[in-house]
N, C-alpha and C positions, 0 to 999 in steps of 0.2 A: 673310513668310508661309509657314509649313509646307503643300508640299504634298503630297496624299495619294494613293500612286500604288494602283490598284486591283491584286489578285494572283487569277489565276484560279484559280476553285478546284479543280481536279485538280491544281493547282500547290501549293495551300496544304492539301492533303490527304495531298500526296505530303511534301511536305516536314512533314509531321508524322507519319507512320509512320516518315519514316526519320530521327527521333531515333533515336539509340543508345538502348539499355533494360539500365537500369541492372541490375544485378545483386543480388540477394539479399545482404544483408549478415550478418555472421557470429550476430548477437545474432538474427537472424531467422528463420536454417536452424535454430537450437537450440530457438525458441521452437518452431518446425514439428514439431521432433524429441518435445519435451516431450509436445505436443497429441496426437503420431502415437503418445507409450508410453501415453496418457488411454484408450486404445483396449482397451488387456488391462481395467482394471478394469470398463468400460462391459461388456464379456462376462461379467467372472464378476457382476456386478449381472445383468446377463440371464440367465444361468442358475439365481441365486438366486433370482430372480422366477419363470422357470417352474415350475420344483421345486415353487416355495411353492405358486403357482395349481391346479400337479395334484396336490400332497397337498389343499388346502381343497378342490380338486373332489370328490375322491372323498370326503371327510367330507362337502359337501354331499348325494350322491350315497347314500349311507349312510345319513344321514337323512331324507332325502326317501321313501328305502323302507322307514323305521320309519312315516313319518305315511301312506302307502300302507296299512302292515298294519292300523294300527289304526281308517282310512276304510271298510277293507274291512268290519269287524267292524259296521261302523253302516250301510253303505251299505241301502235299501229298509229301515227300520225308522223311519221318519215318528214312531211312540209316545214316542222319545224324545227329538223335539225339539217344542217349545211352536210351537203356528203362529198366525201372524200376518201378514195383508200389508201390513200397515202400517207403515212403516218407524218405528222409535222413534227418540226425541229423540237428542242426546249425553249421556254421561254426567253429563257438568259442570252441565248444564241441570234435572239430580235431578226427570225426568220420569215414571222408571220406579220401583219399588218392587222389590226383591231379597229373596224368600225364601227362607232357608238351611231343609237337612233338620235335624230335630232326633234327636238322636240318643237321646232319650230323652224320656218325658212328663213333661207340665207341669202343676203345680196352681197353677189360675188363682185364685191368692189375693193376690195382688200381692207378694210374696216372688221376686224375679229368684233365689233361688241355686240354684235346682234347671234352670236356661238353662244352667249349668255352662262352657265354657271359650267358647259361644256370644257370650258378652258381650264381648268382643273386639271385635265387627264393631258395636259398638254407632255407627248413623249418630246428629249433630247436625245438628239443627234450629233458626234456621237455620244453613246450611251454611257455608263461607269465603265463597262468594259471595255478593252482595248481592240479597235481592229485595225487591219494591216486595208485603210482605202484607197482607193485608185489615186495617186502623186497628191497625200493629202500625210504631212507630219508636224502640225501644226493645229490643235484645240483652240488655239485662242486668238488665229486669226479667222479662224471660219469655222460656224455650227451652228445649228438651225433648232429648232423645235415644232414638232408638226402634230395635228391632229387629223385623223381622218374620220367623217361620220359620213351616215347616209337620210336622205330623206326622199318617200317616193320612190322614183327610175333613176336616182341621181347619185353621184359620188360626192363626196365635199371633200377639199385638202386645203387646209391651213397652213402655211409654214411661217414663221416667223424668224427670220435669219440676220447672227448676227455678223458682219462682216466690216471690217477696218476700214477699206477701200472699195465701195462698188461702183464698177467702170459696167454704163450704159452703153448696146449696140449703139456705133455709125451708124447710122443712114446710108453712106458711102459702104460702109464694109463688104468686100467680095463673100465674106466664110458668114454662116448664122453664129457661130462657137466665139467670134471675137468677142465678144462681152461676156457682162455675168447675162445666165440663164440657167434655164429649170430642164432636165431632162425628164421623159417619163416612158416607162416602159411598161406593154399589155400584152398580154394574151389574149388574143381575137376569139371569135368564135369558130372559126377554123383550124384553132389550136395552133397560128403563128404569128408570130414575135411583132409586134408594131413598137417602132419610135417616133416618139413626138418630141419637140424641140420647142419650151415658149420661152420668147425674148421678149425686149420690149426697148425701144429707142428714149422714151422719156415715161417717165409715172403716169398709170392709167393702165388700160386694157392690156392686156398680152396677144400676141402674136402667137399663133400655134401651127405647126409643121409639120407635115409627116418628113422622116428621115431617115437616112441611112444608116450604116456601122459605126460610119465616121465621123456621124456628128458636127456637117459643116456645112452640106448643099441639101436642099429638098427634093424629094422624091416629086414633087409637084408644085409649077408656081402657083396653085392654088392654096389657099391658105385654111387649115381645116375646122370649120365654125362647130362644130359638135362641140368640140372641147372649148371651154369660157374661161379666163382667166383675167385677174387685176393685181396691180401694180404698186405697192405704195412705199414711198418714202419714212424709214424713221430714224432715231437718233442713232443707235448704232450700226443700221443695216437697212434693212428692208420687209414687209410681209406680201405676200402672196396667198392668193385665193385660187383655187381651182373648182370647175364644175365641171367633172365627166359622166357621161350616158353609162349605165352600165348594159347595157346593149354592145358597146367596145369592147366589153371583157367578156370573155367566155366564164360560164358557170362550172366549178364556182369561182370567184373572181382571184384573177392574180393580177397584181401590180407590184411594181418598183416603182425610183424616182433617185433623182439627184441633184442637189445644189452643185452650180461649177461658178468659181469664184476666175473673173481675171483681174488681175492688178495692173500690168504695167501698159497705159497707153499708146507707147509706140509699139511693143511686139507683138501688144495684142493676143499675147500666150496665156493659157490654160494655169494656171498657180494650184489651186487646188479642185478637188471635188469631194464630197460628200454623200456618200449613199444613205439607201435610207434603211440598206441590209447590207450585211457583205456580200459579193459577189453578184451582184446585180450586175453586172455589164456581163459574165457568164451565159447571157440568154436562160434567167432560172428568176420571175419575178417572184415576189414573195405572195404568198396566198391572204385574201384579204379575208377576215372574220365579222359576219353580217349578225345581226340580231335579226329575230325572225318576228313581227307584230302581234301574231297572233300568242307567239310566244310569253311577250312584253307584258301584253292583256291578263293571261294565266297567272305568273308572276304577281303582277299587282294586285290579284284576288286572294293570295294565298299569304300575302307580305303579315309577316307576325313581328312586333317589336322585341319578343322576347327568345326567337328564334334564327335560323339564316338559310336559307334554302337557297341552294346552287342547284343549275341546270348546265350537264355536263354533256359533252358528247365520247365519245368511246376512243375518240381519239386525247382524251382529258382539256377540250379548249372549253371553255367558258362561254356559254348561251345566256345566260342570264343569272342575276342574283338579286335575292330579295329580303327582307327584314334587317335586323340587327340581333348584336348577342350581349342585351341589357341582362346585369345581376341585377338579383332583387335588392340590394343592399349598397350604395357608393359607398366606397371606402376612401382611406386618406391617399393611400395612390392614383385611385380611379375615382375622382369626384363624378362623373358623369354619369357614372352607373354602366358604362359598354367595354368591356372586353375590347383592346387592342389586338386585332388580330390581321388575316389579311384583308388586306382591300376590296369594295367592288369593284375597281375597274382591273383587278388580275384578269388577266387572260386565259393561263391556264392552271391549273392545280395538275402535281405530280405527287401527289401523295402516293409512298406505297399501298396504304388503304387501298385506292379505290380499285389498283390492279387486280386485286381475285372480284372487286364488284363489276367491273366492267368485264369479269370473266364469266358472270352470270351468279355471281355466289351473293345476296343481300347480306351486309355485315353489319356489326357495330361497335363500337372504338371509344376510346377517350387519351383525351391527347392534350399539353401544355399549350396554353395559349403562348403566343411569339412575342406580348411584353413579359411571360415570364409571371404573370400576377392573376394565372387564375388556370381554371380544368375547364375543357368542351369536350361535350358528349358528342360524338359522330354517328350517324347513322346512313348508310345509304342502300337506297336499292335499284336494279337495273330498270329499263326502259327499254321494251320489246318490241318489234315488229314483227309478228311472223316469228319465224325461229331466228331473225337477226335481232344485236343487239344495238340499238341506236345511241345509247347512252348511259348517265345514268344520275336520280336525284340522290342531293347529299341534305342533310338538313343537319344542323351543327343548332346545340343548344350550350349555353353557359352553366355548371354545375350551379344546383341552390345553392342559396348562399346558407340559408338556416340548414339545410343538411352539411354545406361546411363546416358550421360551428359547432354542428352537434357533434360530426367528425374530431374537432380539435377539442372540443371538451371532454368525448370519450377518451381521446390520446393524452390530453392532459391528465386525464385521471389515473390511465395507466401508468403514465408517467410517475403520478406522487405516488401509486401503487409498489411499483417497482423499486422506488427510489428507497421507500418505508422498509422492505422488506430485505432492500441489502442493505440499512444500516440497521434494521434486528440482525442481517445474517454476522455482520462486521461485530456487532454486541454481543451476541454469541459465542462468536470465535475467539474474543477479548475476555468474557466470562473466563473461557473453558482454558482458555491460554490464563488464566490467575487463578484459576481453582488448581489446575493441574501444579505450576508451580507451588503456591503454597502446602498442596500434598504432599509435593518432592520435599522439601524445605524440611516438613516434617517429617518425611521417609529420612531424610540423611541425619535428622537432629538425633533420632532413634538408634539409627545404626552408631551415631556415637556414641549415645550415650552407654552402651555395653561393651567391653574390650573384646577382640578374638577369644580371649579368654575367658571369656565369661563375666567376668568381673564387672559389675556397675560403676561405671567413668561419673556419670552426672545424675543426678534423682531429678532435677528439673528440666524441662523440655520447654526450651525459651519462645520460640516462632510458635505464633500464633498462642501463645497462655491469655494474651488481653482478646483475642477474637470474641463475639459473643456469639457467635451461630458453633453448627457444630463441628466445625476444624476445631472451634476452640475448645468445645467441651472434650474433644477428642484430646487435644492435647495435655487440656487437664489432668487426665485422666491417666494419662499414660505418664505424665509425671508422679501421682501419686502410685500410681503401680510399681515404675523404679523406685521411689522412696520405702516401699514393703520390701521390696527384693532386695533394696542395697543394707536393710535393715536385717534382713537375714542373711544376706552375705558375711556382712562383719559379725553378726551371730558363727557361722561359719570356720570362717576366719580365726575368731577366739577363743576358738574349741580347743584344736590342740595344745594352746599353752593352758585353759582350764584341766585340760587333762591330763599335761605331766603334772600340774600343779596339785591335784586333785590325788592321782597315780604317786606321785611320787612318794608322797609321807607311809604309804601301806607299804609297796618295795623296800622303802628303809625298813619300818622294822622285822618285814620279812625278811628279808637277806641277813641284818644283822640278827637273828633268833636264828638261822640257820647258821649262821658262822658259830654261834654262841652251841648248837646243837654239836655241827661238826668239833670245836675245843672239848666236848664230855668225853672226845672217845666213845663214840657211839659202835653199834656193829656195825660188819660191814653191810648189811642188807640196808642200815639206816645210810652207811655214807654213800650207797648208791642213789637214794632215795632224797638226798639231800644235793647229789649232784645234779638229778632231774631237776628239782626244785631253783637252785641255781640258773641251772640252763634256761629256764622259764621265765626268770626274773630278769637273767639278762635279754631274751628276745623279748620281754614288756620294755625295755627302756630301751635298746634298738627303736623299739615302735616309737616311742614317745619323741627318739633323737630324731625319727626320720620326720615326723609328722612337723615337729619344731622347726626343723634345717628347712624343708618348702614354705613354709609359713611365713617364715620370716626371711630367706631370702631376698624376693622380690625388694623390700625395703632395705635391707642392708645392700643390696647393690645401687640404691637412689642414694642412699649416704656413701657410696665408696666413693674412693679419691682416686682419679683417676692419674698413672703416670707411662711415661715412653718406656717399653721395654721389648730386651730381644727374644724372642717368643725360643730361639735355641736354645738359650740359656736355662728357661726354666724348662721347658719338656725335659732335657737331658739331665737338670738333676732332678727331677719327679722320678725319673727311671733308674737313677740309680738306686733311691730311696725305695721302688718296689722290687729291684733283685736282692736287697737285704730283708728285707720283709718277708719275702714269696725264694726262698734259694732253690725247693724243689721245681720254680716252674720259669725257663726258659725267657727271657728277656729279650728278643732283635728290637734294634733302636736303628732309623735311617731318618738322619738329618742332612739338610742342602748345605754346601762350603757357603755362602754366603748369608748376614745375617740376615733375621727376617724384623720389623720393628712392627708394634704392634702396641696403639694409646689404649689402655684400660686398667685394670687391675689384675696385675701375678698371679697372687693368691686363689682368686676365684677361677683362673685355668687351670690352676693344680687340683682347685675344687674339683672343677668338671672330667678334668682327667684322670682323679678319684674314681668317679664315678664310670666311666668307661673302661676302664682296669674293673674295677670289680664287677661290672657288667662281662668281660673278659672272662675272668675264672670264675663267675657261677656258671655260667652255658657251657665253657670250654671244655675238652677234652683233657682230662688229667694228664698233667707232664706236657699238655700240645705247647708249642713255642707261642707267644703272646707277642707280632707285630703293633711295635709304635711308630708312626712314618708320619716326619713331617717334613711337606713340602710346597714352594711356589705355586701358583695355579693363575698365572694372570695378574688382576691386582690384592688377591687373597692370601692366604697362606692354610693348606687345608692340612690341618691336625688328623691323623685316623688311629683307632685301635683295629686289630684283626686276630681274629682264634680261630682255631679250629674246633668245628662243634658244628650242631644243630642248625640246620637253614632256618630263615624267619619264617611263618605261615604268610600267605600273598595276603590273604584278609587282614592284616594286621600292619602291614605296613604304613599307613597313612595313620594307625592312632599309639604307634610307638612314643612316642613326645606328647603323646598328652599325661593328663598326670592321672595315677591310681588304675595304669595300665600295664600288667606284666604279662610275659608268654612264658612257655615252658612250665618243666614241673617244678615242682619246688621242692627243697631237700628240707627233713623234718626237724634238720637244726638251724635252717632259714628263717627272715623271715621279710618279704618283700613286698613293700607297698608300691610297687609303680613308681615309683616317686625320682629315680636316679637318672633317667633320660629326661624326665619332664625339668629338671637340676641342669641339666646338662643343655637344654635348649634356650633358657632363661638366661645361660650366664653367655650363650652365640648370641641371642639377642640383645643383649645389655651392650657386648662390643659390637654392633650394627653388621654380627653374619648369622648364616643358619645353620643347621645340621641336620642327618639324613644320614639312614640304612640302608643297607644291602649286601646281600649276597656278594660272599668274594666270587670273580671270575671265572675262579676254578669249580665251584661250586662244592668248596671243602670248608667252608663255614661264613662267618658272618664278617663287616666290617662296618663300623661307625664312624663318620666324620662330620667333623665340623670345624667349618672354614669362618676367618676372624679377616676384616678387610685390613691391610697395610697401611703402614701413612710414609707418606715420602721421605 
């Protein structure tokens, strides 16, 4: 069972600030670099931007003091706005009635061509939008188009109607309403309701009636000559001319009206009617919109081609409009050079604009023209009376067009600015993403080329040797560095066979002139002196056997042969072989009932387990019992020795297996180079396991194992 030891937390706090903090890596100072040049363009876009702001101020600023001069001209002159506190409908809702100045008089004979270029603003009836008219579901058998102007004291209405069927009053008829006829409905100056009724028996004059609710008998067999009307015949219908007094209509004027269409001759019934708003039979006629002359005169003093001046009332109806909104420039959209926008004969403007100006606040605006293909500058200001407000001037100008271009070439510019810069920033990033790999490339060619062990695998460092910058001198270089190193390695390397070879020929005739000393019968002071001598000779060729057996290892295990064997079989006779060798010192052997099979070489496990045996009885305790246990572990099979003796030091644990690393003390007829575990790691590694120390459990001495992988 895993147990879980607690870590207090100023401890596990501490220990995580003081991680090392890695460093910025090369692909990422560049990307910084990249971000850090985004910096110049973001300034000249800010300057471009302010430039632009206080050129359009001061145009706004400009015009703002055109709609000043010409508020001023109107301001405390009330005559020339129509009053009304009644707020009117919207335009859409074709509540109101628009009547244009006529610029010349009209004979009411029902002949439209003396209306002259007036017929232009000719409204239909109904309109695009749908209304619900008095017993009328039917567009295409009845609809009118009508104009109404004024000239003088007088009203004008044009109506042009087309109709399928038009059935002219009897003569005979008892009702006025039998035929087609014109209704019209006014507001007196008494503030009540008059209907009039014009018919007419054959083309020419009209007949005018005062009338009732019902629209059938006269209030009077008088016939009422104030109002003038004509009659005339056309292809598909009819036109009609009217002339009313505005004397009839209370100020300021309302009026209604209505086309009634009859069709069938014997019934002489009503088929459809057409208003000329909705709910006109309601008693609710629509208010008519007058141009004021003096107004008109102002207006055309003020008319700029390259300007538009609107004259608005507070209630947003349209009094007057003047000039046009010519660019300096026709383009291939706009060959004319004017800005498409709204019309003059709109009625009203409902801009949200001009609601804080008609709240007395002078603004100024810029807004998309309605084709879509250009900017106007707004500016408006109010129109006072006293402390009311009567209105208000709007003057709309067309943006330059050379400040548009300088606009789109400054943006262009940005544009290739911006563009240039993220594909440096993209080149950059490409750069440092190919430096950084090729470094890698070379970071791992390095790490190959030296074994774990130190040893020089390759003297040349392939990636990047042809480069000519300096990765590649680098690389160079560090190949010829391995080639000194690997040069003294095998220097190294062929030392200890120069040294038994060297070593060897002196021990012969040392040893043999001591043997030849010891044959004289020497004293005995001599044969103790010759036993030292001995003794010496033999720990020199120990030395020379151990230095030879690591040396040449590593290669006789590339030349062994490898074959399938049961790894029981030899441990158990290894161990018989050292209770005949070692009788004073204890033997337990624990092997598993099933075999264990194991591809490699015999021999070199008996090697290793040489070694571990005598790693054994120098540390061990005299007489202590010497465990050999060999057991399954998974897909392993883990070999251990174990003795009683001396714990490992903790410092030492991690360089037990390296080589020319020994612990403990050494006994003076010893003599130990390190060399035996470093033997023993070489020959786990050869069969593809490892090996590793520790304290036995009990903590009554040492144990080594090393585990060899199984094959099926």
């Amino acid at each position: 069972m895993t147990r879980h030891i607690p870590v207090a937390p100023d401890r596990l706090l501490k220990s995580i600030f003081q991680q090392p903090v890695r460093p910025f890596s090369i692909r990422t100072k560049l990307l910084l670099i990249a971000l850090a040049l985004l910096l110049f363009p973001w300034l000249g876009y800010r300057y471009v931007r302010e430039t632009k702001d206080f050129v359009r101020a001061g145009q706004e600023q400009a015009l703002l003091l055109t709609a000043r001069a010409v508020a001023t001209v109107l301001h405390d002159r009330p005559e020339l706005f129509v009053r009304d506190d009644a707020a009117p409908a919207a335009i859409g809702a074709e509540r109101h009635l628009y009547a244009y100045p006529l610029p010349q008089p009209i004979r009411v004979d029902g002949d439209p061509d003396d209306w002259g270029t007036e017929l232009e603003r000719l409204a239909r009836r109904p309109a695009d939008a749908r209304y619900e008219f008095a017993a009328y579901d039917d567009p295409d058998s009845l609809s009118f188009q009508y104009l109404l102007g004024y000239r003088g004291n007088n009203l004008y209405l044009l109506l042009q109607v087309k109709d399928e069927a038009h059935l002219m009053l009897d003569p005979r008829a008892r009702r006025l309403d039998a035929g087609d006829h014109l209704r019209l409905i006014v507001r007196n100056p008494d503030s009540r309701i008059d209907r009039y009724l014009l018919t007419a028996t054959a083309p020419g004059p009209l007949a005018v009636y005062a009338v009732g609710p019902d629209w059938q008998s006269p209030l009077d067999s008088e016939r009422v000559s104030a109002i003038g009307g004509a009659w005339r015949i056309t292809a598909d219908g009819y036109t009609a001319e009217l002339r009313i007094p505005r004397y009839l209509i209370t100020p300021p004027a309302r009026l209604a009206f209505a086309v009634v269409d009859v069709d069938d001759p014997a019934t002489r019934a009503i088929a459809h009617v057409v208003e000329s708003a909705p709910g006109t039979e309601d008693e609710a006629p629509a208010r008519v919109q007058l141009h004021s002359p003096e107004l008109a005169r102002i207006l055309k003093g003020i008319a700029r081609p390259a300007a538009r001046t609107w004259i608005i009332d507070r209630a947003g109806r349209v009094h007057g409009v003047a000039g046009s909104l010519l660019v300096a420039t026709p383009g291939a959209d706009n060959p004319a050079g004017e800005l498409r926008d709204f019309s003059d004969d709109v009625t009203q403007r409902t801009d949200p604009f001009l609601a804080a100006v008609l709240g007395g606040q002078p603004r100024a605006e810029r807004r998309a023209a309605l084709d879509a293909h250009g900017e106007i500058l707004m500016a408006a200001h109010p129109v006072w009376s006293g402390e009311e407000i009567l209105g208000a001037v709007l003057v709309e100008q067309a943006s330059d067009a050379v400040l548009a271009d300088q606009n789109r070439a400054l943006e262009n510019v940005m544009r290739a600015i911006l563009i240039a810069f993220a594909l440096l920033t993209v080149a950059l990033l490409a750069f440092a993403l190919r430096l950084t790999q090729r470094i890698r490339r070379l970071r791992d060619a390095a790490e190959r080329a030296i074994g774990p062990d130190g040893r020089v695998r390759v003297e040349h460092i392939a990636p990047e040797a042809a480069a000519r910058d300096e990765l590649g001198d680098l690389s160079r270089s560090l190949s010829g560095t391995l080639g000194r190193l690997g040069q003294h390695t095998r220097y190294l390397e062929s030392m200890p066979d120069t040294l038994a070879h060297e070593l060897g020929n002196p021990l012969n005739v040392v040893n043999s002139s001591l043997d030849n000393l010891q044959n004289l019968g020497a004293s005995t002071d001599a044969g103790t002196y010759i036993a030292r001598a001995k003794n010496g000779v033999n720990r020199l060729r120990a030395i020379l056997t151990s230095l030879t057996e690591a040396a040449t290892l590593e290669e006789a295990l590339r030349n062994q042969e490898r074959t399938r064997f049961d790894l029981n079989d030899v441990v158990a006779g290894a161990v018989e072989g050292y209770r005949l060798a070692h009788p004073q010192t204890p033997f337990q052997l624990e092997l598993p009932a099933a075999p264990l099979p194991v591809d490699g070489a015999p021999d070199t496990i008996v090697q290793a387990l040489d070694k571990l045996v005598d790693n054994a009885l120098d540390f061990g305790y005299p007489g202590a019992p010497i465990v050999v246990r060999l057991a399954r572990d998974g897909g392993q099979a883990a070999l251990s020795v174990a003795n009683a003796g001396p714990l490992l030091p903790e410092k030492m644990r991690d360089r037990l297996f390296d080589p020319m690393v020994s612990v403990g003390k050494k006994k003076a007829s010893q003599s130990r180079l390190g060399l035996g575990l470093y033997v023993v790691r070489l020959i786990a590694e050869y069969h593809g396991g490892a090996s590793n120390a520790e304290n036995r459990a009990d903590a009554s001495g040492v144990e080594v194992t090393m585990r060899l992988p199984l094959v099926e």
